[in-house]
N, C-alpha and C positions, 0 to 999 in steps of 0.2 A: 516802401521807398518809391516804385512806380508811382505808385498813385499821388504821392507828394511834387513827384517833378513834374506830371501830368498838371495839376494846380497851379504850379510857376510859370511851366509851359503857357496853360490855355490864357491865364492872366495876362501874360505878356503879347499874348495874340491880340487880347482885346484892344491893346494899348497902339498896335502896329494898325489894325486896321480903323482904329478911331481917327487916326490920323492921314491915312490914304487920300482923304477928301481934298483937306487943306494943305496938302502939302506943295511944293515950289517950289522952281527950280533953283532959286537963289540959296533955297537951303544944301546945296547937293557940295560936296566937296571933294578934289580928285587927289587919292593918294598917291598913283602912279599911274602910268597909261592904262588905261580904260579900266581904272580899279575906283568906285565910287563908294564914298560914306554919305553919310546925313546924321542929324543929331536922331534919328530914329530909332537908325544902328545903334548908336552911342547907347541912347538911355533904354532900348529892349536889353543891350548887352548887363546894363545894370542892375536890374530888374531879374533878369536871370540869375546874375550873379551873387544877391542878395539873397534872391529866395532859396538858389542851392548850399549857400554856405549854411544856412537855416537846417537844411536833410541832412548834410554828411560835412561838418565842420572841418574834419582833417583834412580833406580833398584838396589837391591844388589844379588850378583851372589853364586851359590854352585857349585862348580866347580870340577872335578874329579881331577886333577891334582894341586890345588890349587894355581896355577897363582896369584890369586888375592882373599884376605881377607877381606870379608864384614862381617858387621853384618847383621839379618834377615829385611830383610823391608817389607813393603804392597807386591812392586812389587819385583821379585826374579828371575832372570833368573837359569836355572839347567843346567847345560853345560855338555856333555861326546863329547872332541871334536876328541875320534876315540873310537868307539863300535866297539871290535873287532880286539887290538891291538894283540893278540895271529896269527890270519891270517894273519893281515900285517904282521907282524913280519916274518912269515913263507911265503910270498907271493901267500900268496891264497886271490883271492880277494874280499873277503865278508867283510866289513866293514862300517862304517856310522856315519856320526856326528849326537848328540842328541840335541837341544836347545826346551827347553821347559820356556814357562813363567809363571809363579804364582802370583797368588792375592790373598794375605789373603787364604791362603792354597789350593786354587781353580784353574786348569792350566784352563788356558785362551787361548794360546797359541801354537804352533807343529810342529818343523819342522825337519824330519828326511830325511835326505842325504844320498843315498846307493848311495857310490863316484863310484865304479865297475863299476855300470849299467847306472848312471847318472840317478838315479832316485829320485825324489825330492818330499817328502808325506809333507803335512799342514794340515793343521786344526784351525781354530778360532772358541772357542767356542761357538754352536747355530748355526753355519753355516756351517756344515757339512765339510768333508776331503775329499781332492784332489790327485793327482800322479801328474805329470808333467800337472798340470792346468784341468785336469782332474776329474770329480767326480768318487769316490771310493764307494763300501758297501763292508761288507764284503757275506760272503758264502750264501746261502741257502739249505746246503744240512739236510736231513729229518731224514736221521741214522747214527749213529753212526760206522757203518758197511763202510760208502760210506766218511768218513773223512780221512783227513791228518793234522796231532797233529806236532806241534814244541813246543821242549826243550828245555834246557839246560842244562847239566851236572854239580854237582857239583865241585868244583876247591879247596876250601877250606871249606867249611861247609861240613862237613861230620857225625854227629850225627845224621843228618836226613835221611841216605843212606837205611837202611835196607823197609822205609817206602818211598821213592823214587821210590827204584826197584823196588816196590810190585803195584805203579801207574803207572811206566813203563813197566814190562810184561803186564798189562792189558790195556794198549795202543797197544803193540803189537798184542793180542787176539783179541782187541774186535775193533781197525780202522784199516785202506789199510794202514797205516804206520806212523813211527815217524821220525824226522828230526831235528837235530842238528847244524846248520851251525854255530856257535858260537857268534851270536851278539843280542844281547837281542832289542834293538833298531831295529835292522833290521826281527825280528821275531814278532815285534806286529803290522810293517807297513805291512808285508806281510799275516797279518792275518785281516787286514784293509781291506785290497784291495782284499780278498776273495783266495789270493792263499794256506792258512792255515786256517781250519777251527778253530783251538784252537792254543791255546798255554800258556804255566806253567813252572814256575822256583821259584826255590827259590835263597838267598843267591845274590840276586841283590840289588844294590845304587838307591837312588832316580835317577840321571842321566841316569841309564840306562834305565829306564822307564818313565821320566817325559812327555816329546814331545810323544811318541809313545804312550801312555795310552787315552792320548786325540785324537791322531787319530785315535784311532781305536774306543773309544767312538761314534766319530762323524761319522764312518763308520756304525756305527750301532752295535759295539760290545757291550756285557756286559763285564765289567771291575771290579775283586774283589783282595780280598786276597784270600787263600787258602777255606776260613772257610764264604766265602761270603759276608764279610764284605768290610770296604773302607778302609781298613789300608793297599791300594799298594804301597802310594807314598813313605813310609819313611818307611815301615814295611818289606822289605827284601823280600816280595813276590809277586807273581803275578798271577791273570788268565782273560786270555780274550779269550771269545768263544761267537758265532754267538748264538742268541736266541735260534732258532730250537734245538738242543743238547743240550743245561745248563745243563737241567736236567739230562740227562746221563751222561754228564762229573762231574760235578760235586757229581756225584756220585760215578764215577769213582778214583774223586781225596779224596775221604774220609778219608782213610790214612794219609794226609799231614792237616788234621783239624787240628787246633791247641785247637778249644775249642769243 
């Protein structure tokens, strides 16, 4: 079944990046404050959509762009079929399809597309996560002092800003640096694969994190909410950092506990 959604996937990639060239600003459309579609989103969304009712017909899907109206079933695909339309949109080219699968509230499933680099992260759960066929872990580094932390900046949630900054200058202080590149998808496979020692956001969709939470689980990360619990997938937030640090990070993010 990997290898099936991996063909939907890269297909669809090809489809997002043929279009990077020509694309314009007239085509961009805003669905809420600083939340942006394009028919790019649209028809990758469809195209995904297509190709996975093809692998697993029962499935019903959560889709960021809502293409297609399911109800919840056993199996779920979670679809974001461009993380990171702000870049596109701007032609910077950092961006990523998400498909992640769900059973009975459990991802199963992983596959994130950084269409830019052609690079293609999986994961099936208990059998650890790949790059380009590849086995991944993430980091081992020992301090805190010797890490590199990726964001996200708020875009619309902003009641939680003052307690944000205050985990973000002390990322500043206390890692070599923090990093922003804007695609929530593409920050949890690069912390998979060891090029990010941590990484925390809030104010994220199950899609932006569903495929990417399992890969970086199966890389070997810890995977929570703010507060350490499991409430990522549907709960708005996220933290995933390599064993060796937890403990400092998470102590670091203390601020952003919610209980």
């Amino acid at each position: 079944m990997l290898n099936q959604v991996v063909d939907v996937v890269a297909k669809t990639a090809r489809f997002i990046k043929s279009q990077s060239d020509q694309f314009k600003p007239a085509d961009v459309e805003v669905k809420s404050l600083n939340a942006l579609v394009s028919y790019v989103d649209k028809q990758a969304e469809e195209m995904l959509v297509e190709g996975l009712l093809k692998v697993l017909p029962e499935a019903g899907f959560i889709t960021e762009e809502e293409t297609i109206t399911t109800e919840r079933r056993s199996y779920n695909w979670i679809i974001d079929p461009l993380d990171g339309t702000t870049n596109f949109l701007h032609h910077i080219p950092v961006y990523a399809i998400s498909v992640g699968l769900e059973y009975e509230g459990k991802m199963i499933l992983g596959v994130v597309y950084e269409v830019g680099r052609n690079e293609c992260y999986t994961a099936v759960a208990g059998h650890g996560a790949e790059l380009n066929n590849v086995p991944i872990r993430v980091s081992e580094k020992q301090h805190l002092k010797d890490t590199l932390i990726a964001t996200g900046f708020p875009y619309y949630r902003f009641d939680r800003m003052d307690d944000f900054i205050k985990t973000l200058t002390d990322c500043f202080r206390l890692t070599r640096g923090v990093r922003r590149i804007g695609t929530a998808a593409t920050d949890l496979a690069y912390t998979a694969a060891g090029r990010f020692d941590a990484y925390y956001e809030y104010g994220l969709s199950a899609w932006d994190v569903a495929a990417g939470s399992l890969i970086a689980q199966e890389a070997g990360a810890l995977v929570t909410d703010f507060s350490g619990g499991n409430d990522y997938l549907f709960g708005g937030e996220i933290v995933v950092v390599q064993p060796s640090i937890s403990e400092a990070f998470y102590d670091l993010l203390s601020p952003l506990k919610r209980f």
